[in-house]
C-alpha positions in Angstrom: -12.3 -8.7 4.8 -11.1 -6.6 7.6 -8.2 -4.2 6.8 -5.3 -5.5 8.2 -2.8 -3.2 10.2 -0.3 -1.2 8.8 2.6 -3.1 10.8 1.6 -6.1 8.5 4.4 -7.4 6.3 2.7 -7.6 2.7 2.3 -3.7 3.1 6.2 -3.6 3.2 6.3 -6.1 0.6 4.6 -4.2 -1.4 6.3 -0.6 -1.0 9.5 -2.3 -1.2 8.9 -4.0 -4.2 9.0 -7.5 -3.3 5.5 -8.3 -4.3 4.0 -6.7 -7.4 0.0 -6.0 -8.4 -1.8 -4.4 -11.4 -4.5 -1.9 -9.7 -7.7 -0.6 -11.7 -7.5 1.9 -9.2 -5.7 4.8 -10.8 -4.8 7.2 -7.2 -3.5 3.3 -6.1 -1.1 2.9 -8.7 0.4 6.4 -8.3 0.3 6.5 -4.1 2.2 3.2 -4.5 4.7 4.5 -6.9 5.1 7.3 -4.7 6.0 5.9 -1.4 8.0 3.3 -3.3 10.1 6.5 -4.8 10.1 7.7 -0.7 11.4 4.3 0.4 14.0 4.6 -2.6 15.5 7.9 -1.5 15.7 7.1 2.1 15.5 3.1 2.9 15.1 3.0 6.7 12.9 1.2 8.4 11.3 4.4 9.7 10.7 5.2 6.3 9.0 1.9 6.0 6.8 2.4 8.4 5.6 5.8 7.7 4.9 4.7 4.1 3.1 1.5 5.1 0.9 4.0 7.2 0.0 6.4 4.2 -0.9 3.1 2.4 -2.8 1.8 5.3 -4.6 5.0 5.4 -5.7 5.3 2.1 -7.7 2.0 2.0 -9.1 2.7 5.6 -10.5 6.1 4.2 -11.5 4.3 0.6 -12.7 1.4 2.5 -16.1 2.0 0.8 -15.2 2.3 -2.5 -15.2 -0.5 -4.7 -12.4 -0.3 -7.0 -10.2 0.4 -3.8 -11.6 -2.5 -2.2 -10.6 -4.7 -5.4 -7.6 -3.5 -5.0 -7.1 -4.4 -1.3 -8.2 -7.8 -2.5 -5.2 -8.4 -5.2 -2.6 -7.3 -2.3 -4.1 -9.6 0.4 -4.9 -12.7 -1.9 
């Protein structure tokens, strides 16, 4: 699987809120609460975007871990 870009909609999805995952992955389950609480105290689309980067980043740097990549795999499937 080939990480798709941070301008994809599922990452929004998933920062918002709209689509929900349980992650083995513990640094997963906290960045995501993180830029969720980021999105929450400023709701702008540039907020948005600059969370779906830090999220997109993460997995393109963890790319070769496995947990990480099972992650990836429960957001994308």
């Amino acid at each position: 699987m080939t990480l798709p870009e941070y301008n994809n909609s599922v990452w929004a999805k998933l920062i918002t809120g709209k689509i929900t995952r349980e992650f083995k992955l513990f640094a997963v389950k906290v960045l995501i609460s993180e830029l969720r609480l980021t999105f929450l105290a400023q709701p702008t689309e540039a907020t948005l975007r600059t969370c779906a980067r830090q999220l997109h980043a993460f997995f393109k740097f963890n790319k070769h871990n496995p947990r990480a990549f099972a992650d990836l795999m429960k957001i994308f499937n």
